[in-house]
mmCIF file of the N, C-alpha and C atoms, coordinates in Angstrom:
data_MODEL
# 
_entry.id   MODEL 
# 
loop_
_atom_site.group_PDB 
_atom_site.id 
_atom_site.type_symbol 
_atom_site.label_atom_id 
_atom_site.label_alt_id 
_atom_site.label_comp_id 
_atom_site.label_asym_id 
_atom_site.label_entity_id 
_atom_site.label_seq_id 
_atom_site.pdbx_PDB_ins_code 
_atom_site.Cartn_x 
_atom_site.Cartn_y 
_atom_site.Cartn_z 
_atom_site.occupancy 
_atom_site.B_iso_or_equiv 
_atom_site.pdbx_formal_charge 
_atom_site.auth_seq_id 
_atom_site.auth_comp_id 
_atom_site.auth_asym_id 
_atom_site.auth_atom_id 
_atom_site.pdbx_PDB_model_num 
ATOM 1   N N  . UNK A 1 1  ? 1.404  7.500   -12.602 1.00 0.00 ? 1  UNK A N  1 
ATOM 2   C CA . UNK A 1 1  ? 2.121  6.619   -11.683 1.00 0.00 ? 1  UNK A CA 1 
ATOM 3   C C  . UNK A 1 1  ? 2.774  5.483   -12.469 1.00 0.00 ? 1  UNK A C  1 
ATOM 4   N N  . UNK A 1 2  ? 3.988  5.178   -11.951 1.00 0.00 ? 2  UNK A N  1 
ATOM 5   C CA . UNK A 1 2  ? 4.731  4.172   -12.870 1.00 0.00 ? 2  UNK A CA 1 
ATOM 6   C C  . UNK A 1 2  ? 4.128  2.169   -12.339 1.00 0.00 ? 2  UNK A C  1 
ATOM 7   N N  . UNK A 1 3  ? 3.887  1.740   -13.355 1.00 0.00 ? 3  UNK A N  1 
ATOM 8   C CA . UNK A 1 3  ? 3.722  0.557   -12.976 1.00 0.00 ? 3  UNK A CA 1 
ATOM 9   C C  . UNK A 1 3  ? 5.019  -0.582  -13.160 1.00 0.00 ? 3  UNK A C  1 
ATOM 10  N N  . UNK A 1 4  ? 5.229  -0.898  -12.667 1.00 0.00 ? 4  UNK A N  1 
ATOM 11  C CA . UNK A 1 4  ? 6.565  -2.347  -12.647 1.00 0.00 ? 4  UNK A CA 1 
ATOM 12  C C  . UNK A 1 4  ? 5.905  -3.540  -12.336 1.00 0.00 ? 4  UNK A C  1 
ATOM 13  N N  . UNK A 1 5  ? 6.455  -4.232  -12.076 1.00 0.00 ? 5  UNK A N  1 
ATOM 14  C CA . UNK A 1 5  ? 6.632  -5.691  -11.501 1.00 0.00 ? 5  UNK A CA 1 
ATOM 15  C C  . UNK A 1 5  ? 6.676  -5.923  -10.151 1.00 0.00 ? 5  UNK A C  1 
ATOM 16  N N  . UNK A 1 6  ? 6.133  -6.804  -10.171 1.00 0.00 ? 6  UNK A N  1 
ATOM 17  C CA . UNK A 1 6  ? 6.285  -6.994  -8.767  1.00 0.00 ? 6  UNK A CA 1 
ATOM 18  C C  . UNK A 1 6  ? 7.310  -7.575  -7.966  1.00 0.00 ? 6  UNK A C  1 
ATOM 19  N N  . UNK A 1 7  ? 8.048  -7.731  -7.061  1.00 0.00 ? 7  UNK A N  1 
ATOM 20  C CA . UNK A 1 7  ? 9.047  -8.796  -6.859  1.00 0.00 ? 7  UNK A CA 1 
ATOM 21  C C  . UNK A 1 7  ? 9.094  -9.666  -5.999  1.00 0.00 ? 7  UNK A C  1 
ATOM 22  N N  . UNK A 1 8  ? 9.458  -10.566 -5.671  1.00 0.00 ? 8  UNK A N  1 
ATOM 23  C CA . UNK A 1 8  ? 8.597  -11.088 -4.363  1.00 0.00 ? 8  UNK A CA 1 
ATOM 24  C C  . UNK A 1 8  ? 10.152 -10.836 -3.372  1.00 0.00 ? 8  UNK A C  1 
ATOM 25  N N  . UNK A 1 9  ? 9.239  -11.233 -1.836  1.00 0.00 ? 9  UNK A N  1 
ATOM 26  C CA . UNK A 1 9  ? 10.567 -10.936 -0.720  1.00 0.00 ? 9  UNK A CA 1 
ATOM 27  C C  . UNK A 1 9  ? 9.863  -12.402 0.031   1.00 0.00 ? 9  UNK A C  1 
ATOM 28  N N  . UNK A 1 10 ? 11.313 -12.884 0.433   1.00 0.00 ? 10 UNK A N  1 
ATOM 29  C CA . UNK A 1 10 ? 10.759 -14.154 1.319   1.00 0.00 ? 10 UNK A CA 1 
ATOM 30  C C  . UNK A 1 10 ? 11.622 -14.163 2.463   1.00 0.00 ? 10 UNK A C  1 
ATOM 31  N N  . UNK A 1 11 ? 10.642 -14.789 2.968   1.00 0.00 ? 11 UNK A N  1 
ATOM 32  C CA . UNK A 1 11 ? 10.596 -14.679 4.597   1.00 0.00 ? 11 UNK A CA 1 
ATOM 33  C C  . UNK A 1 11 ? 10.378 -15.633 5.851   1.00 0.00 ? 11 UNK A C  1 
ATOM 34  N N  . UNK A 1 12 ? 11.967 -15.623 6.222   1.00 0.00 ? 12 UNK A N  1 
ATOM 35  C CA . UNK A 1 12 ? 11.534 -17.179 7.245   1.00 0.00 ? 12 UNK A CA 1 
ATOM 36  C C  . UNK A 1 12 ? 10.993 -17.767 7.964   1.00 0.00 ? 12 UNK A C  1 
ATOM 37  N N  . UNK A 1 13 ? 10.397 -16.132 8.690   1.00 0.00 ? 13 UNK A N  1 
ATOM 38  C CA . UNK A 1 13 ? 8.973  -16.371 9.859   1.00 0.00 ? 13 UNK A CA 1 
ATOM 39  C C  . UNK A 1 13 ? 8.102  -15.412 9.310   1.00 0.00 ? 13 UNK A C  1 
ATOM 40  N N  . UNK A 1 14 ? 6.795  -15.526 9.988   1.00 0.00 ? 14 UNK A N  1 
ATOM 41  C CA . UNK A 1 14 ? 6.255  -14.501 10.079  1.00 0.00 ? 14 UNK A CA 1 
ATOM 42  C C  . UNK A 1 14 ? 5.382  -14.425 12.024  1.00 0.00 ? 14 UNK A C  1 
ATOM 43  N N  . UNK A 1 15 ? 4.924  -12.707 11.879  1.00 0.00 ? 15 UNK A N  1 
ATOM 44  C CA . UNK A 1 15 ? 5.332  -12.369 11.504  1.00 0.00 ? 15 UNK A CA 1 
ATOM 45  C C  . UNK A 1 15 ? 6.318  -11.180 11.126  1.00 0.00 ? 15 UNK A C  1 
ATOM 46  N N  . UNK A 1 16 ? 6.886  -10.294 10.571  1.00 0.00 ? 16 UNK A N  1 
ATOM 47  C CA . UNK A 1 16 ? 7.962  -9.735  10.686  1.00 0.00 ? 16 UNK A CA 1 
ATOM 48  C C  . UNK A 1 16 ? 7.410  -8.169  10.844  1.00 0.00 ? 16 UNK A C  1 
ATOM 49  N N  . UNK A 1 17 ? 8.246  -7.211  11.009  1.00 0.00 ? 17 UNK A N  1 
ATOM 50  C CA . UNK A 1 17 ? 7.915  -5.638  10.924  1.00 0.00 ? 17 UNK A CA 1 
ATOM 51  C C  . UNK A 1 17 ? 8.746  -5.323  9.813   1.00 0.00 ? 17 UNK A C  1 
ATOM 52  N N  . UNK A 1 18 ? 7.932  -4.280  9.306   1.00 0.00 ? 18 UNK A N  1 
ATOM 53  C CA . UNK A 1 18 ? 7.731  -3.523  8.227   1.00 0.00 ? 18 UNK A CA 1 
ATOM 54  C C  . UNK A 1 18 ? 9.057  -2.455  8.533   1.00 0.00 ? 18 UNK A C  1 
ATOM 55  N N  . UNK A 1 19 ? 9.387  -2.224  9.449   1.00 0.00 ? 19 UNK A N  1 
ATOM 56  C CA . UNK A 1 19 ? 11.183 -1.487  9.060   1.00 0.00 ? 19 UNK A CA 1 
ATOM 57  C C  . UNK A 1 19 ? 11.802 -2.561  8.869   1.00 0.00 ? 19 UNK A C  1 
ATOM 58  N N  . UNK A 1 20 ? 11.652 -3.527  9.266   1.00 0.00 ? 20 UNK A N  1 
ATOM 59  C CA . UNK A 1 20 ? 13.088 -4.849  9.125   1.00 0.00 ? 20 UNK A CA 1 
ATOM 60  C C  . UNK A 1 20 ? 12.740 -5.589  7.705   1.00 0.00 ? 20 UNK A C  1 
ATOM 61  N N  . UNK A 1 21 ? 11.932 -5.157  6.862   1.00 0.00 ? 21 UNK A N  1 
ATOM 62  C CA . UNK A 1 21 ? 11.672 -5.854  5.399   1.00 0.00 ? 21 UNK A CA 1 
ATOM 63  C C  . UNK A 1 21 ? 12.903 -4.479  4.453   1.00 0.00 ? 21 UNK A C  1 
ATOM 64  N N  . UNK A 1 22 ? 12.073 -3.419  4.842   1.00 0.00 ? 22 UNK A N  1 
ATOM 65  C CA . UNK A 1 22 ? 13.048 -2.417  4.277   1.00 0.00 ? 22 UNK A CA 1 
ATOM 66  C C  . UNK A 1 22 ? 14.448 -2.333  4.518   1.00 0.00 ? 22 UNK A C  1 
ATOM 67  N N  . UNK A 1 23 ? 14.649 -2.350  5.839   1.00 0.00 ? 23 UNK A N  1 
ATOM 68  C CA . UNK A 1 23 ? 16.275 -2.892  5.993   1.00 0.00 ? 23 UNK A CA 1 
ATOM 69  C C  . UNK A 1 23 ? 16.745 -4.231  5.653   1.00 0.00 ? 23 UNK A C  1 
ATOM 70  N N  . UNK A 1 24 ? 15.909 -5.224  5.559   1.00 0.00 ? 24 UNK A N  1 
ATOM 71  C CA . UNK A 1 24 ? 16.783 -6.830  5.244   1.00 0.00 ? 24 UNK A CA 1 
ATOM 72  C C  . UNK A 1 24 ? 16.830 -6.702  3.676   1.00 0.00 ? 24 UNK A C  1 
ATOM 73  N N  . UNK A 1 25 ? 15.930 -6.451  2.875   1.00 0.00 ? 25 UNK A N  1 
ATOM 74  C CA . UNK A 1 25 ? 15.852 -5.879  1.163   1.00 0.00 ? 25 UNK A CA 1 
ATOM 75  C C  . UNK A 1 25 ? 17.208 -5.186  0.696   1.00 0.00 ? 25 UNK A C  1 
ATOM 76  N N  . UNK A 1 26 ? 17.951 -4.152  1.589   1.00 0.00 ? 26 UNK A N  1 
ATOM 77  C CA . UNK A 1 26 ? 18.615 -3.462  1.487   1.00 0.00 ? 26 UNK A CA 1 
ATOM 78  C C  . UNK A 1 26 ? 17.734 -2.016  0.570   1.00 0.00 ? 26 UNK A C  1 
ATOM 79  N N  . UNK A 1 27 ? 16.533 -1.866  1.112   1.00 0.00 ? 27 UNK A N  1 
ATOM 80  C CA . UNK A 1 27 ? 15.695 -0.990  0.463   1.00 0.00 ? 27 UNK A CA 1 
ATOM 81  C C  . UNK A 1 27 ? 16.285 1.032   1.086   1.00 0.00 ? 27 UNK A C  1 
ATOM 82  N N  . UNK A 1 28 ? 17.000 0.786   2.704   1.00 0.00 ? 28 UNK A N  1 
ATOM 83  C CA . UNK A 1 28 ? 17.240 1.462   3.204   1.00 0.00 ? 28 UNK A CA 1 
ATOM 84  C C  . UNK A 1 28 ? 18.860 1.093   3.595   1.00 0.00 ? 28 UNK A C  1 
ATOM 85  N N  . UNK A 1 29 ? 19.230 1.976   3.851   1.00 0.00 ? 29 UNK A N  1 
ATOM 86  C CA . UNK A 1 29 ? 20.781 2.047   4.275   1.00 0.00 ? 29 UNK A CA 1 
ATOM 87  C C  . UNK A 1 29 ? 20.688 1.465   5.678   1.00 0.00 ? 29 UNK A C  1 
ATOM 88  N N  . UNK A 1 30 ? 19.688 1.965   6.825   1.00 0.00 ? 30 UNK A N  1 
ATOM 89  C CA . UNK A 1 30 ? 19.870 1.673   8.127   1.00 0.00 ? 30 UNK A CA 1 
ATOM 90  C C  . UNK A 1 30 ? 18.552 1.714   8.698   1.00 0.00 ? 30 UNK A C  1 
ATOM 91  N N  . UNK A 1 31 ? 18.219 0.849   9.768   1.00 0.00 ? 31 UNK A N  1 
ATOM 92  C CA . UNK A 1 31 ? 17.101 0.783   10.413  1.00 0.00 ? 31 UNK A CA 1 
ATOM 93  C C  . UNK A 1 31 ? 16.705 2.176   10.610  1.00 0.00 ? 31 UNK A C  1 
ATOM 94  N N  . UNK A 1 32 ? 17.289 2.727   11.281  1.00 0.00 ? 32 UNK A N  1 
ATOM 95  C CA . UNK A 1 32 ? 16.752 4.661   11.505  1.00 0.00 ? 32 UNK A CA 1 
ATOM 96  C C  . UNK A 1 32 ? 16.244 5.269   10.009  1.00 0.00 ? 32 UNK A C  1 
ATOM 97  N N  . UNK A 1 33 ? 16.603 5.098   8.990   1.00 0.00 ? 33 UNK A N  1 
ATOM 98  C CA . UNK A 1 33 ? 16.268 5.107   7.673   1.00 0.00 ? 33 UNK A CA 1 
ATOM 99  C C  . UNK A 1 33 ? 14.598 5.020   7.379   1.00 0.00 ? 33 UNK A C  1 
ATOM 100 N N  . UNK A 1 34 ? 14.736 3.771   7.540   1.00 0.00 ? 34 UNK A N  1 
ATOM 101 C CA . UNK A 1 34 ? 13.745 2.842   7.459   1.00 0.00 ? 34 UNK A CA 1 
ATOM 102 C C  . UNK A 1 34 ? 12.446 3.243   8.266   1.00 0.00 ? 34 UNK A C  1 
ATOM 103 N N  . UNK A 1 35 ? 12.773 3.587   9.640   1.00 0.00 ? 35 UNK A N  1 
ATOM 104 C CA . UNK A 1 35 ? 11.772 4.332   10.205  1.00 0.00 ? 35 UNK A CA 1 
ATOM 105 C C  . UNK A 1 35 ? 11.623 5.831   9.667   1.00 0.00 ? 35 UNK A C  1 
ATOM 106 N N  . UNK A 1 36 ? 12.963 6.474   9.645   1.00 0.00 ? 36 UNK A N  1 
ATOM 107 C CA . UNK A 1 36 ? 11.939 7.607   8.682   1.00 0.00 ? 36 UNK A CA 1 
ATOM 108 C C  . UNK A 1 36 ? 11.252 7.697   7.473   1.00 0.00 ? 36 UNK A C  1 
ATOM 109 N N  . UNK A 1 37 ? 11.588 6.702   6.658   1.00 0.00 ? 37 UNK A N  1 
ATOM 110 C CA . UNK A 1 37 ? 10.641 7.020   5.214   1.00 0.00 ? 37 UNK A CA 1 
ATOM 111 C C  . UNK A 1 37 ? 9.517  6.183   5.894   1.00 0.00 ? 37 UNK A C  1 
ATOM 112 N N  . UNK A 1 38 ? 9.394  5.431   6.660   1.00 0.00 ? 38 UNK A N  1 
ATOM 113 C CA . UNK A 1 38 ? 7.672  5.088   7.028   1.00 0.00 ? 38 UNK A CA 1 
ATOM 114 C C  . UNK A 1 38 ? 6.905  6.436   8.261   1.00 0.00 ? 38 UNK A C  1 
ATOM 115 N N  . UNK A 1 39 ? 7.699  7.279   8.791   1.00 0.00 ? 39 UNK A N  1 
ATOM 116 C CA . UNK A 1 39 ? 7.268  7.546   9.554   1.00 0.00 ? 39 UNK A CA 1 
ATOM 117 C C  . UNK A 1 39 ? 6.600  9.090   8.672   1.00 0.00 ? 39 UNK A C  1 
ATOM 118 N N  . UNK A 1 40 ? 7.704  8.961   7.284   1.00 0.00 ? 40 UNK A N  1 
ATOM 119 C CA . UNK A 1 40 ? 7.402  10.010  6.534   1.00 0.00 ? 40 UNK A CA 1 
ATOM 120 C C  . UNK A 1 40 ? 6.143  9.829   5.450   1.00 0.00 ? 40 UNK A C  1 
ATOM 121 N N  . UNK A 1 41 ? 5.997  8.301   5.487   1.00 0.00 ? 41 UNK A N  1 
ATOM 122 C CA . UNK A 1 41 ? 4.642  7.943   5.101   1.00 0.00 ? 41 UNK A CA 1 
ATOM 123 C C  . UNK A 1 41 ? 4.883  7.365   3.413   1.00 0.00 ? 41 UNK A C  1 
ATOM 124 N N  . UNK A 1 42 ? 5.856  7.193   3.183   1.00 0.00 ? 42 UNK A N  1 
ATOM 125 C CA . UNK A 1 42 ? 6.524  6.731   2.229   1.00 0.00 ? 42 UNK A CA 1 
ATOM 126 C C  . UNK A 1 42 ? 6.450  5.350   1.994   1.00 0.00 ? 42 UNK A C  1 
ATOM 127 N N  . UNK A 1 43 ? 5.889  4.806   2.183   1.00 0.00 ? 43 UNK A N  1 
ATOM 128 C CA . UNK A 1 43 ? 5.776  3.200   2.643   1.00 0.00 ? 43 UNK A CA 1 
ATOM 129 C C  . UNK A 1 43 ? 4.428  3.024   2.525   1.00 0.00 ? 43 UNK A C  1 
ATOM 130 N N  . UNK A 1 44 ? 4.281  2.205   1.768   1.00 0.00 ? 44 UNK A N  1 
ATOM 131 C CA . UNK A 1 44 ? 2.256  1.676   1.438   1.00 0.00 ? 44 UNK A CA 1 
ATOM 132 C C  . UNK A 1 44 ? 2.491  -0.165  1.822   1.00 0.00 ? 44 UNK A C  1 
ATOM 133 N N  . UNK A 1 45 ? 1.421  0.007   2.324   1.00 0.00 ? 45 UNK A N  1 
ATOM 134 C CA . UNK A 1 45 ? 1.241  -1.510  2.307   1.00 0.00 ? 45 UNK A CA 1 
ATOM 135 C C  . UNK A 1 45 ? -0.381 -1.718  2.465   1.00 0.00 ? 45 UNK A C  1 
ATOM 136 N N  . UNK A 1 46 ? -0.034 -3.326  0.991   1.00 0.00 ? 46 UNK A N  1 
ATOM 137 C CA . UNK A 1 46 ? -1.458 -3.020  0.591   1.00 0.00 ? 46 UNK A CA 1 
ATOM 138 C C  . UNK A 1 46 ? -2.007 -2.181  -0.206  1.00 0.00 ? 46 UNK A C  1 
ATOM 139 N N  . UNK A 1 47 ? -1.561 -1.559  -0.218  1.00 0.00 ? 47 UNK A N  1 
ATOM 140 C CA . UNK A 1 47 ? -2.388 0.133   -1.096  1.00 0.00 ? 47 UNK A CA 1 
ATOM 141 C C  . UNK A 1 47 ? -2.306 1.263   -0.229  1.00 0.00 ? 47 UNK A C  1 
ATOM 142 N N  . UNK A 1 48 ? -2.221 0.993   0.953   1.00 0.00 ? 48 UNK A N  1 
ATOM 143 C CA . UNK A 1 48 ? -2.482 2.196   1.967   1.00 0.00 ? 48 UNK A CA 1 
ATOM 144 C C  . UNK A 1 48 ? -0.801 2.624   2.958   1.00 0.00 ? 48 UNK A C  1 
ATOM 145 N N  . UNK A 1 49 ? -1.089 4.283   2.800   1.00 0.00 ? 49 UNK A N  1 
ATOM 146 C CA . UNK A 1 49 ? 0.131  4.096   3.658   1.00 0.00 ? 49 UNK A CA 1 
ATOM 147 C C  . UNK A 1 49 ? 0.101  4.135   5.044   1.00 0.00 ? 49 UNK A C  1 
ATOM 148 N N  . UNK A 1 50 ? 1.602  3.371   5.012   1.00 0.00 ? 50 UNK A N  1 
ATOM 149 C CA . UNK A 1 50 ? 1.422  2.922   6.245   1.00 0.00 ? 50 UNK A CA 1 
ATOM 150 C C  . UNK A 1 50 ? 2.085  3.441   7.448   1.00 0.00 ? 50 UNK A C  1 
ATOM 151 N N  . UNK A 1 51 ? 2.020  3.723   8.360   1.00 0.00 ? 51 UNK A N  1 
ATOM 152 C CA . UNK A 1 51 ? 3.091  4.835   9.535   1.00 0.00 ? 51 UNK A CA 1 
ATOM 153 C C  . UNK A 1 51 ? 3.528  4.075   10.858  1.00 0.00 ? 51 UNK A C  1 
ATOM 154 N N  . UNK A 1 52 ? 3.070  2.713   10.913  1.00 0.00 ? 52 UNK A N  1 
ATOM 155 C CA . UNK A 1 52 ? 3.354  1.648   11.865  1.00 0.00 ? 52 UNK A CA 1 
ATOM 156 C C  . UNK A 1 52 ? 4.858  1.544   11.531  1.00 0.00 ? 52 UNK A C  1 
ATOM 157 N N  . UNK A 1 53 ? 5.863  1.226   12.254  1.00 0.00 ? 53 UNK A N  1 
ATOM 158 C CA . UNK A 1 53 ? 7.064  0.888   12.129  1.00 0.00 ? 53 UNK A CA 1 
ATOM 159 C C  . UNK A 1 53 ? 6.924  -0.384  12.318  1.00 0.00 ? 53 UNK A C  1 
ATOM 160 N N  . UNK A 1 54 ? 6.551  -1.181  13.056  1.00 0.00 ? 54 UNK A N  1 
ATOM 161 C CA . UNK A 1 54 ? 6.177  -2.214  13.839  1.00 0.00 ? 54 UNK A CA 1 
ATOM 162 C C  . UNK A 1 54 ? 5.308  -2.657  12.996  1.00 0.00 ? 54 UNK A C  1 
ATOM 163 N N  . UNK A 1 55 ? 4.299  -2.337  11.982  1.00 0.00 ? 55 UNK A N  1 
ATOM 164 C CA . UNK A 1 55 ? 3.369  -3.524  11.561  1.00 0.00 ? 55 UNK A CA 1 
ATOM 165 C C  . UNK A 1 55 ? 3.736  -4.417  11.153  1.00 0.00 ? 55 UNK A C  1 
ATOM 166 N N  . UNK A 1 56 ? 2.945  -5.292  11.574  1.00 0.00 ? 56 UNK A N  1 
ATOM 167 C CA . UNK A 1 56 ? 3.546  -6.832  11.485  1.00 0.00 ? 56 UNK A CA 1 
ATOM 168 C C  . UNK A 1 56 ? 3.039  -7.195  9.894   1.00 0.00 ? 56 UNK A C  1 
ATOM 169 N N  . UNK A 1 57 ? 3.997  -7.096  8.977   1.00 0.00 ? 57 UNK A N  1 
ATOM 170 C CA . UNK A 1 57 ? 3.796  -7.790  7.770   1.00 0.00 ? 57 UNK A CA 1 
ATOM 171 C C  . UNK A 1 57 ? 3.836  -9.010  7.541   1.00 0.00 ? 57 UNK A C  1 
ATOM 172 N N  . UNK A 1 58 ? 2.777  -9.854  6.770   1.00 0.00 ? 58 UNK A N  1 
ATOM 173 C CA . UNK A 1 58 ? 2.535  -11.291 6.344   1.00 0.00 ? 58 UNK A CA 1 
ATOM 174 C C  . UNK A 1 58 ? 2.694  -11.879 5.344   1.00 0.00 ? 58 UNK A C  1 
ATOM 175 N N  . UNK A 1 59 ? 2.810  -12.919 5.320   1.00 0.00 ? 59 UNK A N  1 
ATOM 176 C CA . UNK A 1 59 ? 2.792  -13.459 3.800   1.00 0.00 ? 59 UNK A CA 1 
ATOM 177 C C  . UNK A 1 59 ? 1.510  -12.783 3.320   1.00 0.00 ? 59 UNK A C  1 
ATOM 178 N N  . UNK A 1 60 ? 1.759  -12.747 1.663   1.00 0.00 ? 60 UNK A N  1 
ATOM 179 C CA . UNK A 1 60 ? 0.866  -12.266 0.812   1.00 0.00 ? 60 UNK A CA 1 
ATOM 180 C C  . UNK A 1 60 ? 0.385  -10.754 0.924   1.00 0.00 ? 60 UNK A C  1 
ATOM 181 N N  . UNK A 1 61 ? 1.156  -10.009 1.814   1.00 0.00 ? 61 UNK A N  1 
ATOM 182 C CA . UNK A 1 61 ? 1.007  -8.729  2.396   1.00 0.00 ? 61 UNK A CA 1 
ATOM 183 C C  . UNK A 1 61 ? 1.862  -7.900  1.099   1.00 0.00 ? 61 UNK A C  1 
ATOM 184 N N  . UNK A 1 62 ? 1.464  -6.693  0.838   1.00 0.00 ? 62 UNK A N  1 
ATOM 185 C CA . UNK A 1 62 ? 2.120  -6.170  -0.661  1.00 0.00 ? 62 UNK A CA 1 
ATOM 186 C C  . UNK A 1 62 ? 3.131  -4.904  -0.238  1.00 0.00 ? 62 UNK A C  1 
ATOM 187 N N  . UNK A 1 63 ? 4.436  -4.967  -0.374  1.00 0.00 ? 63 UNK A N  1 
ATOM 188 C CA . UNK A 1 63 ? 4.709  -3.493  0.537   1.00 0.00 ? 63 UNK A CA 1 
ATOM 189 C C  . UNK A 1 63 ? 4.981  -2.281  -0.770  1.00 0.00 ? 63 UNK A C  1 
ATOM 190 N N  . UNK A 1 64 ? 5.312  -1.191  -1.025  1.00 0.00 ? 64 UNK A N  1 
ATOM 191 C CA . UNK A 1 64 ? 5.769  -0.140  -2.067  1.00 0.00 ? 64 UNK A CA 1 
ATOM 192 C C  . UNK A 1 64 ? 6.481  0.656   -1.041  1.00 0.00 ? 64 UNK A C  1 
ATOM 193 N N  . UNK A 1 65 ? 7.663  0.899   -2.004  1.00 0.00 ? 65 UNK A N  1 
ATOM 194 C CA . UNK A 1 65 ? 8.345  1.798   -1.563  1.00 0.00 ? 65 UNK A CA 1 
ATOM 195 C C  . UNK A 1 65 ? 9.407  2.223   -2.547  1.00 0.00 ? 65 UNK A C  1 
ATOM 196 N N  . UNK A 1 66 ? 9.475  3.472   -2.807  1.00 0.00 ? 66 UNK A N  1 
ATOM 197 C CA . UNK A 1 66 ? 10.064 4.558   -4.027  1.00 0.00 ? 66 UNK A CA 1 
ATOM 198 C C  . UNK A 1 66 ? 9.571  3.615   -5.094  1.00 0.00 ? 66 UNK A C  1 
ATOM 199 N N  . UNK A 1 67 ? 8.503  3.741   -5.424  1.00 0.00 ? 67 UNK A N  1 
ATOM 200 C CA . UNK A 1 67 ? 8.180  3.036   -7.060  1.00 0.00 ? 67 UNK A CA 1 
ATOM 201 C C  . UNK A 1 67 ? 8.362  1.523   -6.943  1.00 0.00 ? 67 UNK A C  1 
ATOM 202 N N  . UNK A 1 68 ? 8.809  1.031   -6.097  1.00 0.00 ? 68 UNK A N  1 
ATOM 203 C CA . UNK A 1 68 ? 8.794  -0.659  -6.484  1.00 0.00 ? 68 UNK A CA 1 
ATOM 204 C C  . UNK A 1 68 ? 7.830  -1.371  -5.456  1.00 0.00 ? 68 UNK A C  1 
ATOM 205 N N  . UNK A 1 69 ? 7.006  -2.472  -5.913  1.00 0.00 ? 69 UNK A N  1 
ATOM 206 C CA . UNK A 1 69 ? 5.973  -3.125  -5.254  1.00 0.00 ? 69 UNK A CA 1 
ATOM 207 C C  . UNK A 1 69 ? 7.076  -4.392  -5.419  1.00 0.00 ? 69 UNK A C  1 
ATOM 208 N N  . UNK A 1 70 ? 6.692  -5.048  -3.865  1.00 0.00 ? 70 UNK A N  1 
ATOM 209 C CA . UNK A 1 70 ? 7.209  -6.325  -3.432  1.00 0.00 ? 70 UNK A CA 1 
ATOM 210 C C  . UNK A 1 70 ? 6.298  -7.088  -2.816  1.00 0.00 ? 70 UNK A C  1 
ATOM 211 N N  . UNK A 1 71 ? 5.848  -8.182  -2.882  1.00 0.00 ? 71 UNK A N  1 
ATOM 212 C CA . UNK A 1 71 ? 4.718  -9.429  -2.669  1.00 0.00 ? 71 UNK A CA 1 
ATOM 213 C C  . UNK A 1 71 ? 5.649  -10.260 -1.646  1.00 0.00 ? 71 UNK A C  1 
ATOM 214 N N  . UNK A 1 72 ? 5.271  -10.027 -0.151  1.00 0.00 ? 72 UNK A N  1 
ATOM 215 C CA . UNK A 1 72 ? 6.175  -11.231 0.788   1.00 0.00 ? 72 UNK A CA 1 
ATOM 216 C C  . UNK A 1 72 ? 5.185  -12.460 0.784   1.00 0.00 ? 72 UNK A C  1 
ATOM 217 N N  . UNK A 1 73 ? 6.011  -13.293 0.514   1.00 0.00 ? 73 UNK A N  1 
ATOM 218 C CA . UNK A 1 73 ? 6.148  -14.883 0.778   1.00 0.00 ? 73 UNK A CA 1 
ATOM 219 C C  . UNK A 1 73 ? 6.822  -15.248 1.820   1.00 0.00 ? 73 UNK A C  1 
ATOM 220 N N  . UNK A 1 74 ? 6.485  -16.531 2.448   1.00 0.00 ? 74 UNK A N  1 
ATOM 221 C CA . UNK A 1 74 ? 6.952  -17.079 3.084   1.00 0.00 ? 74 UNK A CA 1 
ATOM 222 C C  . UNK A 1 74 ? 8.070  -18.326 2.826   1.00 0.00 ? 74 UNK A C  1 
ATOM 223 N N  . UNK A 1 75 ? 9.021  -18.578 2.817   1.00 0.00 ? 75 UNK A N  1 
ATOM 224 C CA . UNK A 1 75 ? 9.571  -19.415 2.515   1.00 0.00 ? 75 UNK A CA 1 
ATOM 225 C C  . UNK A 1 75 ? 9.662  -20.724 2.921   1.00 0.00 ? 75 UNK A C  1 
# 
């Protein structure tokens, strides 16, 4: 498994759902996107994957997706 960096994503409220981090990132082309690679299970958060479209991600919450780990902050 490849290890990188982490990057951080910040965030004006919390808290937010986990398709709208992937779509505001520009991680996905389009919200419908976004729900399929989570619905396809492609999406970890935390360590675990995740199949919530809707989970409410938090600060300090860790998301992965295609090889890159991102650390949300709050801004």
């Amino acid at each position: 498994m490849e290890t990188g960096t982490t990057k951080n994503i910040e965030i004006n409220a919390e808290p937010i759902a986990l398709y709208q981090i992937l779509k505001f990132e520009a991680l996905v082309s389009s919200g419908g996107e976004a729900k399929a690679a989570i619905d396809d299970g492609r999406v970890l958060v935390n360590g675990e994957v995740e199949t919530r479209r809707r989970k409410k991600i938090m600060s300090g919450d860790i998301v992965e997706f295609e090889g890159e780990r991102f650390n949300v902050v709050l801004k």
